[in-house]
N, C-alpha and C positions, 0 to 999 in steps of 0.2 A: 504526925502523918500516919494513917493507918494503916500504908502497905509496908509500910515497917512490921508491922506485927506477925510477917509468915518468918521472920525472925529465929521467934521464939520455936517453930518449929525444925529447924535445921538441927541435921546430926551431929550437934557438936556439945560439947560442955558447957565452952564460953563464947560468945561473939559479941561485939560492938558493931553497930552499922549506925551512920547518919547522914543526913542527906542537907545541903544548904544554899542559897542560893546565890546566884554569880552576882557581883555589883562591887561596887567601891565598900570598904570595910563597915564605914559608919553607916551604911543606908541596907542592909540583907537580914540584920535582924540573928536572931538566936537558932543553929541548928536544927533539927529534928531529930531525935538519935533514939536507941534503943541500947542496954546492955551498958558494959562497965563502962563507961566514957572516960575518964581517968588512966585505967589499968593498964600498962604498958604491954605491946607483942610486939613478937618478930614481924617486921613488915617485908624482911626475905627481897627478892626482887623491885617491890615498890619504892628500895631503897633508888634506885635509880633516877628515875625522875629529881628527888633533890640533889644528888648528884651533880646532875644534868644543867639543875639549875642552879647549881655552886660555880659550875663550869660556867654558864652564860654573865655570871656578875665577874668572873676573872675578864672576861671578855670585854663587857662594858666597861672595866675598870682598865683594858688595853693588857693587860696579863700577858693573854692569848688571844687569838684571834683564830676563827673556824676554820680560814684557809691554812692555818701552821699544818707543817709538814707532824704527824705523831705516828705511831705505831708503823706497819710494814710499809716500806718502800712504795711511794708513789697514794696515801692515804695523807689524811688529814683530820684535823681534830672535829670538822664535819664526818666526815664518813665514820670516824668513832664512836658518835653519837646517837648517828641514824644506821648502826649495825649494819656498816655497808663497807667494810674498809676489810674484807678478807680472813680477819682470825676468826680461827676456833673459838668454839663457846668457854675452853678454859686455855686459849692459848695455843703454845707449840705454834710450829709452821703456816703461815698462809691457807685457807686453803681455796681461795679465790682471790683474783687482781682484784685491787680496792673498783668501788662502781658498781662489778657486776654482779653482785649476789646479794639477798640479805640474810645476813648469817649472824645469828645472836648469839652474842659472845660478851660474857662476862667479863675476859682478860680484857678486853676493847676499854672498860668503864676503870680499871687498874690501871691502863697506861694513859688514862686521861686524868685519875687522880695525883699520878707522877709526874703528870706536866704541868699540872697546876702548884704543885706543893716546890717542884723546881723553880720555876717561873715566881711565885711571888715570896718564896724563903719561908714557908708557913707550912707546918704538917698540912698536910689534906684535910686530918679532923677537925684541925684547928678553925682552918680556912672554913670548911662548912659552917661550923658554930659560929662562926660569928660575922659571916656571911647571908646563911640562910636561918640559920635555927632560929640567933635570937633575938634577928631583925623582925622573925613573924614568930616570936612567942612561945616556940614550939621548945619547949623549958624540959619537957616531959621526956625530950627524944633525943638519943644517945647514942653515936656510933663505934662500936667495937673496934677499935682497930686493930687488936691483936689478929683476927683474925682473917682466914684468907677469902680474896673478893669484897673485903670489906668497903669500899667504895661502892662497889654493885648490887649486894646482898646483907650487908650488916648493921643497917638500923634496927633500933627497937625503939616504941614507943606508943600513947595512947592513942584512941580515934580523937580528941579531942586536934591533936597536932596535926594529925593526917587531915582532915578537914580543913585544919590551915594552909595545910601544903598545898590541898587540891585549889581554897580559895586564890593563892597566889598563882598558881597557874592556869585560873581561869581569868585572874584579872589583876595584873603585873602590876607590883609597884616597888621590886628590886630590880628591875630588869625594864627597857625601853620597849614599847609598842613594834618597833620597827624589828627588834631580839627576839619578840616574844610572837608576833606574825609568824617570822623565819621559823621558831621551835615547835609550833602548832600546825605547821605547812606540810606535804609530805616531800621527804627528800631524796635523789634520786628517783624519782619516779619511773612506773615500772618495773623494779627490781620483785622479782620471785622469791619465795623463801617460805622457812617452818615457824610457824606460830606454836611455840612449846606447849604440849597439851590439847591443839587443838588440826596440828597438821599443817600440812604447805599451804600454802595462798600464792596464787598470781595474778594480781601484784600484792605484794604485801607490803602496804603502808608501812610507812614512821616516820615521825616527826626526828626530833631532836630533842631522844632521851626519854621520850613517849609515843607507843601506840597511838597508830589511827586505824580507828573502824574502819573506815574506808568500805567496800564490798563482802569483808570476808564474814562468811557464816558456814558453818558455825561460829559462834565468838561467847564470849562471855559476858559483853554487854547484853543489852536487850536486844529484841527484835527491833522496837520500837525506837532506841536511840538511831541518833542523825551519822551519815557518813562521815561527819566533821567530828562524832564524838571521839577524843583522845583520852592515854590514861595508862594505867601498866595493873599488873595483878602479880601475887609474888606465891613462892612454893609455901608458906606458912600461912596460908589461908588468907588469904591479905589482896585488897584491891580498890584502887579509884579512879573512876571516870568522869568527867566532865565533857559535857553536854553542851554547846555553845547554844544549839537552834533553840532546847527546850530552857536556857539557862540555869542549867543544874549541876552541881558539884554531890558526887556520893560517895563511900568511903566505906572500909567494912576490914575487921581484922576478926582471927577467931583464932582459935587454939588446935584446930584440927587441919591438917597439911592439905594443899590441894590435891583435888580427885574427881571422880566422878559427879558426887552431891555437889562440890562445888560450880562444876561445870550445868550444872540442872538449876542449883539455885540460884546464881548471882543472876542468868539472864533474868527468869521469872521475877526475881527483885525487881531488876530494873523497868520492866514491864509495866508491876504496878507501882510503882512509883510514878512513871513519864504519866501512864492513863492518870491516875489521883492527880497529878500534878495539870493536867490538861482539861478536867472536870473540873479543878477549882480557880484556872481562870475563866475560864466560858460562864463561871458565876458570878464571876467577878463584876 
């Protein structure tokens, strides 16, 4: 893909970005990528999402269920997910009744990996790996547990895995259609709140455990992606979104922490990417 190639020009040392398409595994064919595709990076934030979706296979395995009561009084392991359930971004005190705000919060994604590792007798890392890692391949990608937020912010791993990640959340097959609707829908609707990086939005989407485009702009997606597109981006340079309208999953890690260039480039990425991508089916 050739709108991969403004890549190369980004202020960074190292970057991986690839882009591939949504469909059942055997039938989408070989990524498009650019940059170390192998090389392991911090995915920071992006860790969330598989989280999220370690969370939903405890669920369809009956673990847990969304309505469970979890974290502050009167919240559930839904409003945990869709950063709607009141705690601070690292914890401490409420600082809204669950429902009425969306407030991103890493401690939210900690007391959901404590309910899972309680709930079925399994560390949380454990549970992940072999839950999600290494049902989808994702051999390369490793979560720190030592470390703190690690449920929220402490994978590391290639774009090669990332790409997989994003495949499985653009088209389930650990998780039920009717799970995977619910995770891709926005929840609580209405709820106002800060898009890190990027300022308040009202309303400010979310799915379950993923960003939804929804109206807000600025954003880090494109201009050009769809309001249904969802996805997360992490402080280590790190980001994937999935596209439903244009069916596109994209993916991108780098070495240099988010900022400003990031905020300039990913949209422009995505940009040409949708346009390239829109050009070669009308040739089709």
């Amino acid at each position: 893909m050739d709108a991969l190639e403004v890549v190369a020009g980004w202020p960074v040392d190292n970057a991986a970005v690839g882009v591939a398409r949504v469909g059942p595994p055997d039938t989408t064919g070989r990524p498009a990528a650019v940059g170390p595709v192998d090389r392991p990076f911090a995915w920071a934030s992006v860790t969330k999402p598989a989280t999220a979706l370690a969370v939903l296979v405890a669920v369809e395995e009956g673990s847990v269920s969304l309505d469970d009561p979890a974290g502050p009084a009167g919240a559930t392991v839904r409003h945990l997910l869709a950063h709607a359930s009141g705690l601070g971004p690292e914890g401490g005190p409420p600082l809204a009744r669950p429902g009425t705000s969306r407030i991103y919060s890493n401690a939210g994604f900690e007391v959901l990996a404590d309910l899972v590792a309680a709930r079925t007798g399994m560390p949380f890392a454990h549970y992940l790996l072999q839950g999600v890692l290494e049902p989808l391949g994702m051999t390369g990608t490793t979560l720190d547990a030592g470390t703190p937020s690690a449920a929220a912010a402490g994978l590391s791993g290639p774009l090669r895995d990332l790409v997989a990640l994003g495949r499985e959340l653009a088209w389930p097959t650990l998780i039920s259609p009717e799970t995977h609707d619910a995770a891709v829908a926005v929840q609580f609707p209405g709820l106002g709140g800060v898009l890190p990086g990027f300022g308040r939005f009202d309303p400010c989407d979310w799915g379950l455990g993923v960003e939804i485009r929804g109206t807000k702009q600025p954003h880090w997606t494109g201009t050009a992606n769809a309001a249904s597109t969802f996805g997360h981006f992490g402080r280590s340079g790190s980001f994937l979104w999935i596209d439903p309208v244009a069916g596109l999953v994209c993916a991108g890690l780098s070495d240099r922490p988010f900022g400003l260039w990031a905020a300039r480039a990913w949209p422009a990425l995505a940009d040409a990417v949708l346009a390239e991508w829109t050009r070669s089916r009308l040739r089709a």
